[in-house]
C-alpha positions, 0 to 999 in steps of 0.5 A, a space after each residue: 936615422 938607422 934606416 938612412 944610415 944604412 941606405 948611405 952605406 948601400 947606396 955610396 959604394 954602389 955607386 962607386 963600384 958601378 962608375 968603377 967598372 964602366 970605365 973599366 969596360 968602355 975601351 972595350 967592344 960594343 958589348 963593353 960599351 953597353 954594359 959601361 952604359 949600363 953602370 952608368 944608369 946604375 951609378 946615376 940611380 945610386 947617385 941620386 938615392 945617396 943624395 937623398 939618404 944623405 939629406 934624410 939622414 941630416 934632416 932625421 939626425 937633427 930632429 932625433 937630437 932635438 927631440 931627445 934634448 928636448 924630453 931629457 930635460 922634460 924628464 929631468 925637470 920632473 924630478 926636480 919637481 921633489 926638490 921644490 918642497 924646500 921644507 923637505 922633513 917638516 911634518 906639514 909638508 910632508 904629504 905635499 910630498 909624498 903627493 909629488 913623487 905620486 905625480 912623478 910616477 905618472 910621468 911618460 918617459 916613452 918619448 924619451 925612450 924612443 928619442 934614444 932608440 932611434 940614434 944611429 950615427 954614421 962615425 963612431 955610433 957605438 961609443 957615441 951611443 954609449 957615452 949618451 946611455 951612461 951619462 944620460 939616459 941610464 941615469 933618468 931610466 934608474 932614477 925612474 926605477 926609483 920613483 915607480 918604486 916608491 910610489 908603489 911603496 906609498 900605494 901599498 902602506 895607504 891600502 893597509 892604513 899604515 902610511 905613518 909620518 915616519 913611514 912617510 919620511 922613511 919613503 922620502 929619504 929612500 927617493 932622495 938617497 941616490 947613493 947607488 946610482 953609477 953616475 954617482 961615481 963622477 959625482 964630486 962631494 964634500 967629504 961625508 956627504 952622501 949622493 941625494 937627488 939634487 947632486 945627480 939632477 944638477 949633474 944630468 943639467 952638467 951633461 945636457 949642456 956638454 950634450 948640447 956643444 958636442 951634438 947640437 952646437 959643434 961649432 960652439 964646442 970648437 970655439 970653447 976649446 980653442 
């Protein structure tokens, strides 16, 4: 996206420029002439490589969004994957468990991480960028941080025989405990209650349905709000 984003921006005011000044200098001598001649080639080539940048960055702009959704949801969804042992702390499900956040860790987050790279948007690209980074992908990032966190956790107290129930539940509690993520705080909850996985799961899902009205169905959106 960024690199057609900054093509467009080449590319418009040239062509604006150059058909400028070839009207300026036509009235002029036969040098004026030429060089309005000139400018004219340049606003034509300017034209065309505007028309291209214009339809490549649509083109790009659609399929970086697409692609971004798309692995936000793959991401998010493996995190759910430590919520489908509904027997959280019965003791025979524990290891099932603790076997989970282990597969949770090997989860490749990089397509993700270069869906967010390569967003560049023509109007407004820093607060848009932002909104996405605290709403989406910062969130996925910390809860990742969490998981490779336990999981190396786990790795350590199985290498030194010391990975007890206790410990294990301990380990559990620590992956399910969210209370210090940012997104957190638009987290609404009954009183006393505390910010677990679920809340910020089912939050994540809250903000891909208001990413998908506002970026990829604008018009829904515009419906919605009528």
């Amino acid at each position: 996206m960024k690199q057609n984003k900054i093509a467009i921006f080449v590319t418009a005011p040239m062509a604006f420029v150059s058909l400028l000044l070839a009207f300026l200098l036509y009235p002029h001598d036969g040098q004026g002439v030429f060089w309005s001649n000139v400018l004219l080639g340049v606003f034509g080539s300017s034209l065309l490589g505007l028309i291209t940048a214009i339809i490549n960055y649509t083109t790009e702009r659609k399929n970086t969004i697409d692609a971004f959704f798309m692995h936000h949801i793959k991401a998010a969804n493996n995190f759910r994957r430590f919520l489908n042992n509904h027997s959280l702390f019965e003791t025979g499900n524990i290891d099932i468990t603790i076997e989970t956040i282990l597969r949770m860790a090997e989860f490749d987050h990089l397509p993700l991480d270069e869906a967010f790279r390569n967003m560049s948007f023509i109007h407004r690209n820093k607060k848009k960028r932002n909104q996405i980074f605290e709403q989406m992908y910062k969130p996925i990032v910390d809860l990742n941080h969490k998981v490779l966190n336990t999981a190396q956790l786990i790795e350590q107290y199985r290498m030194s025989s010391i990975l007890s129930d206790q410990r294990k539940k301990d380990l559990i509690d620590l992956l399910n405990n969210c209370f210090e993520l940012d997104i957190a705080a638009s987290i609404t909850l009954k009183e006393g209650q505390t910010v677990q996985l679920s809340h910020v799961i089912r939050k994540l899902h809250e903000n891909e349905d208001e990413f998908y009205n506002t970026y990829m169905s604008p018009k829904k959106e515009m419906k919605e709000h009528k």
